[in-house]
Chimera marker file (.cmm) of the C-alpha trace (Angstrom):
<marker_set name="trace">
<marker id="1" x="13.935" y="16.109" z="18.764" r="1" g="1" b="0" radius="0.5"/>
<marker id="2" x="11.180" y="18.895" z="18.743" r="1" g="1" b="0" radius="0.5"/>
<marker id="3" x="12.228" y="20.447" z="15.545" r="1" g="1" b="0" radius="0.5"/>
<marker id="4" x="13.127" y="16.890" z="14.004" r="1" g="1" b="0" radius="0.5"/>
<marker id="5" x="11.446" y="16.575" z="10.942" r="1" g="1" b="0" radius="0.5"/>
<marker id="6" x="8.458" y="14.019" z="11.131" r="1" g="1" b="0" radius="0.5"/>
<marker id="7" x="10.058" y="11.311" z="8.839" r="1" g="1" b="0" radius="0.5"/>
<marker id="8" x="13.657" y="11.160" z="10.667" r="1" g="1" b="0" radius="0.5"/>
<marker id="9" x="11.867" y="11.089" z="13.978" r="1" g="1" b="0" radius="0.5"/>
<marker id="10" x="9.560" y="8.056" z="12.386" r="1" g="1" b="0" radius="0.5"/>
<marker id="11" x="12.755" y="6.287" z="11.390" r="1" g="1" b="0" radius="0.5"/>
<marker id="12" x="14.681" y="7.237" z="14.497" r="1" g="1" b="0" radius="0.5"/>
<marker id="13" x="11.379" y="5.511" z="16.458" r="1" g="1" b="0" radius="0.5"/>
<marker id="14" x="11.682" y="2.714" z="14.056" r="1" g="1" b="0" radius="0.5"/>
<marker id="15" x="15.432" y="2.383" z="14.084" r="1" g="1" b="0" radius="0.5"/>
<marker id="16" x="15.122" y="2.037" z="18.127" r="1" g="1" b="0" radius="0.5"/>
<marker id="17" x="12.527" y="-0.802" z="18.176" r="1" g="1" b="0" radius="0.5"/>
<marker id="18" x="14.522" y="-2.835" z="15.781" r="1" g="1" b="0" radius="0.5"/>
<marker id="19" x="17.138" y="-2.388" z="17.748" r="1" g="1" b="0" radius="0.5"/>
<marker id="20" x="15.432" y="-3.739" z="21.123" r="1" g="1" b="0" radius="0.5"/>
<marker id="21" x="13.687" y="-6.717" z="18.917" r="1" g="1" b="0" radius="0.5"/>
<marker id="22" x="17.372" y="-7.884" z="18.219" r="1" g="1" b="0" radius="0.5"/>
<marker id="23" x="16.590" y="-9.452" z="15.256" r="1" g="1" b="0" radius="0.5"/>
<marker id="24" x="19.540" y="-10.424" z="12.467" r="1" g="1" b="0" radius="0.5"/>
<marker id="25" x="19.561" y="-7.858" z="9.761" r="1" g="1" b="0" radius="0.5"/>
<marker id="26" x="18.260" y="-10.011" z="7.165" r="1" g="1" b="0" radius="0.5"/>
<marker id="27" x="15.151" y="-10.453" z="8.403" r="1" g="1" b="0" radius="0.5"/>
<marker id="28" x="15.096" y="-7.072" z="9.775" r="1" g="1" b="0" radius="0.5"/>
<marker id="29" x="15.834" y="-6.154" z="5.320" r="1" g="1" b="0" radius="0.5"/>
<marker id="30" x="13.399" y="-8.613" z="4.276" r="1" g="1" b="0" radius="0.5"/>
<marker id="31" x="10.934" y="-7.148" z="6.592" r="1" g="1" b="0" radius="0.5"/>
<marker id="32" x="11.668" y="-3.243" z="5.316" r="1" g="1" b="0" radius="0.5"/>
<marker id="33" x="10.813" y="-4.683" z="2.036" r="1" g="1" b="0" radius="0.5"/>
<marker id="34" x="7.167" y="-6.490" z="2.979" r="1" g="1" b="0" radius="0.5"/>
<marker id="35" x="6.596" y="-2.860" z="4.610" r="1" g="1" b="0" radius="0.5"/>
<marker id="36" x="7.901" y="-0.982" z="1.348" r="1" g="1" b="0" radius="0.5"/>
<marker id="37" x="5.349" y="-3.313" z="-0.738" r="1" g="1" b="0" radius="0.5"/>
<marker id="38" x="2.445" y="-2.946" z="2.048" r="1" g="1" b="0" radius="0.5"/>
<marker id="39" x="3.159" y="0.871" z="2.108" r="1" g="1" b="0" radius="0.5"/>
<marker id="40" x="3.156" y="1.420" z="-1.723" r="1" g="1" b="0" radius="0.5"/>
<marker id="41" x="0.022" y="-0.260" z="-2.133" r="1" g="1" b="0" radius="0.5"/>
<marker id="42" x="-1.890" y="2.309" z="-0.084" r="1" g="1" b="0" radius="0.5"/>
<marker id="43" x="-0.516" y="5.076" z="-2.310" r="1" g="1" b="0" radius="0.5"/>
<marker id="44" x="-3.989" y="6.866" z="-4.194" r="1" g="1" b="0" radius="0.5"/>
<marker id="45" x="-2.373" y="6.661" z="-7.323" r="1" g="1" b="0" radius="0.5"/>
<marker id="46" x="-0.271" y="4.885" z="-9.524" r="1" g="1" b="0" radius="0.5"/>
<marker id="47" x="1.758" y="7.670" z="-10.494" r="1" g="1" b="0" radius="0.5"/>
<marker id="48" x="2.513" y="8.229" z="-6.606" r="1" g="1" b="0" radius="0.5"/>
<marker id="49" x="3.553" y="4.346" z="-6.878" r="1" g="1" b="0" radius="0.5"/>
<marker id="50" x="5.730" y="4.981" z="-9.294" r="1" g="1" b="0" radius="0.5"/>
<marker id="51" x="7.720" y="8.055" z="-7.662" r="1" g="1" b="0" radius="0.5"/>
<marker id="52" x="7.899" y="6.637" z="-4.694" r="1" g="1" b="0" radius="0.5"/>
<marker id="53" x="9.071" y="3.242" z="-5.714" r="1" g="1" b="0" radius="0.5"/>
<marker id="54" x="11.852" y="5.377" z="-8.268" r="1" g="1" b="0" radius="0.5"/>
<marker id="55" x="12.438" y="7.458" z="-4.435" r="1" g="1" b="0" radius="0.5"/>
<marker id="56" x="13.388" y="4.418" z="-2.701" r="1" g="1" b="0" radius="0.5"/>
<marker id="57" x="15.510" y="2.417" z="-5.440" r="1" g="1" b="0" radius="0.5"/>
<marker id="58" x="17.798" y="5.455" z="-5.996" r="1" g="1" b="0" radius="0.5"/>
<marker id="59" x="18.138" y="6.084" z="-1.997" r="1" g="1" b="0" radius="0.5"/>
<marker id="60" x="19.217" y="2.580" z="-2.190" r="1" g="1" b="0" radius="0.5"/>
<marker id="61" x="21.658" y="3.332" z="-5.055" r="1" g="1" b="0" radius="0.5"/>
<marker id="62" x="22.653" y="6.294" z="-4.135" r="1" g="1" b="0" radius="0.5"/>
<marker id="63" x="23.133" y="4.710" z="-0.245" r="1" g="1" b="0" radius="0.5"/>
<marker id="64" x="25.508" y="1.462" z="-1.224" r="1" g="1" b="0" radius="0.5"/>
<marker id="65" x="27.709" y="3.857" z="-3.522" r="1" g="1" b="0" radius="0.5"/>
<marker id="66" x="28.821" y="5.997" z="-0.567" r="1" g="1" b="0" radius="0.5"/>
<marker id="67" x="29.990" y="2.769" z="0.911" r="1" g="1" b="0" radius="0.5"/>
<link id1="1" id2="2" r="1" g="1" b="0" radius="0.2"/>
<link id1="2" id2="3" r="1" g="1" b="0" radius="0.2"/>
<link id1="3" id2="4" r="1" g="1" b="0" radius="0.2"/>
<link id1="4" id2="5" r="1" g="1" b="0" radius="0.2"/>
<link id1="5" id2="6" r="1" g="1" b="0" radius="0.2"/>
<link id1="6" id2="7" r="1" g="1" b="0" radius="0.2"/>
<link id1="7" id2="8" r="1" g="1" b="0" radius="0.2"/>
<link id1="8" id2="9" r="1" g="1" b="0" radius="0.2"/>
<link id1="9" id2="10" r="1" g="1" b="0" radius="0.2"/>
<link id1="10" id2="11" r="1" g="1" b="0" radius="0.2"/>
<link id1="11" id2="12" r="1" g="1" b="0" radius="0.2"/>
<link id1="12" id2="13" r="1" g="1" b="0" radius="0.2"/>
<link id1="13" id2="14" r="1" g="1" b="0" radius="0.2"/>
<link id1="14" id2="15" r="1" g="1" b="0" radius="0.2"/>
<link id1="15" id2="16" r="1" g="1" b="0" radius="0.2"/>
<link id1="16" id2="17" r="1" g="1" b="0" radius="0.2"/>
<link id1="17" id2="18" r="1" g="1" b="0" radius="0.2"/>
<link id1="18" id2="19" r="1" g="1" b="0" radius="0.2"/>
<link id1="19" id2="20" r="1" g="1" b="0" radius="0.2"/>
<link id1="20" id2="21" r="1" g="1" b="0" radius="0.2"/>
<link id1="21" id2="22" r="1" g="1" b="0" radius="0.2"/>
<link id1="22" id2="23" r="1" g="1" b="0" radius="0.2"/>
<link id1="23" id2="24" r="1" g="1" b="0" radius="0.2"/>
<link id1="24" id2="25" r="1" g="1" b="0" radius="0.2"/>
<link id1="25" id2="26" r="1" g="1" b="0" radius="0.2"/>
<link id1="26" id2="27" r="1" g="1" b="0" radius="0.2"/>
<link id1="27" id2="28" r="1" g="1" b="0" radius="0.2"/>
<link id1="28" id2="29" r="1" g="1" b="0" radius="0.2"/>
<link id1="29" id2="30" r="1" g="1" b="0" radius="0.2"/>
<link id1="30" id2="31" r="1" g="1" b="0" radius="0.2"/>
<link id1="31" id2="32" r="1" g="1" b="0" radius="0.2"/>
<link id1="32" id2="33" r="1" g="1" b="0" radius="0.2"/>
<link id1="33" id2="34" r="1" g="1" b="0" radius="0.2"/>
<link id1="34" id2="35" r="1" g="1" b="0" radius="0.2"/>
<link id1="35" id2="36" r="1" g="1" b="0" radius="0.2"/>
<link id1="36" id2="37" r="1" g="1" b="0" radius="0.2"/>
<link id1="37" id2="38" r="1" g="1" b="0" radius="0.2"/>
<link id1="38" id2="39" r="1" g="1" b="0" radius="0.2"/>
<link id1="39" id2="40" r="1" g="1" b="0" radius="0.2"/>
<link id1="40" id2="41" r="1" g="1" b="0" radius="0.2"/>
<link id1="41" id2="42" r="1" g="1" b="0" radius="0.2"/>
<link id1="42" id2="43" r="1" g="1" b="0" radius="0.2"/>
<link id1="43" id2="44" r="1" g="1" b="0" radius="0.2"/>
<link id1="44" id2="45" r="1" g="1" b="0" radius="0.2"/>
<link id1="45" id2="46" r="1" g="1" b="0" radius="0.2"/>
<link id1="46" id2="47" r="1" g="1" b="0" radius="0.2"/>
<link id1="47" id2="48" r="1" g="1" b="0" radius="0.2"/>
<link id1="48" id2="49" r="1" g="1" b="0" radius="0.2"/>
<link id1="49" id2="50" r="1" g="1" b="0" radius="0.2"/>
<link id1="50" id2="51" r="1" g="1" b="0" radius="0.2"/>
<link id1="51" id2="52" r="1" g="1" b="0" radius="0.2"/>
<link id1="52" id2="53" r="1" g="1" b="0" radius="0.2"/>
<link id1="53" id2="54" r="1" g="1" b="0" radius="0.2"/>
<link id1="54" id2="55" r="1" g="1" b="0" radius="0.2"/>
<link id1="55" id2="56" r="1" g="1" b="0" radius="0.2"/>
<link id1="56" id2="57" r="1" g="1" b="0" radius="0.2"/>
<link id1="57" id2="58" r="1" g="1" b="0" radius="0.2"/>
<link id1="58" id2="59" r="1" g="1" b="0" radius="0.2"/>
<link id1="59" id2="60" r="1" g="1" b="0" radius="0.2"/>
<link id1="60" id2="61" r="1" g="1" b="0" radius="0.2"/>
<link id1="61" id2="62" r="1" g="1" b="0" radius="0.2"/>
<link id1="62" id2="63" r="1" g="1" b="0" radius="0.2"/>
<link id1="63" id2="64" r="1" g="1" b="0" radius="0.2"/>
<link id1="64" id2="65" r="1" g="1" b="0" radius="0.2"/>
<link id1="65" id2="66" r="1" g="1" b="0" radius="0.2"/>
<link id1="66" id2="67" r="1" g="1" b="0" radius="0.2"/>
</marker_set>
């Protein structure tokens, strides 16, 4: 993974500890969102808020219509 971007190897890091903490994938959704919300709230500004919080709705969308 040395020419992984940063952000897949995050998630791929991330991915792999949820994975050995074997929790249900509820809690494991409910927790993405608390870390969403935590994670947003750090943003400098509230236009950055705002992108990012558009960003993640329509990977969402955009996710559940492939399936």
């Amino acid at each position: 993974m040395d020419n992984t971007p940063e952000d897949i190897a995050l998630a791929v890091e991330i991915i792999r500890q949820l994975e050995n903490l074997e929790y249900p994938e509820h809690s494991i959704l409910q927790a993405m969102i608390y870390v969403f919300q935590d994670t947003l709230k750090k943003l400098p500004s509230d236009k950055e808020k705002k992108d990012w919080q558009q960003r993640i709705v329509m990977a969402l969308c955009t996710q559940s219509e492939a399936h």
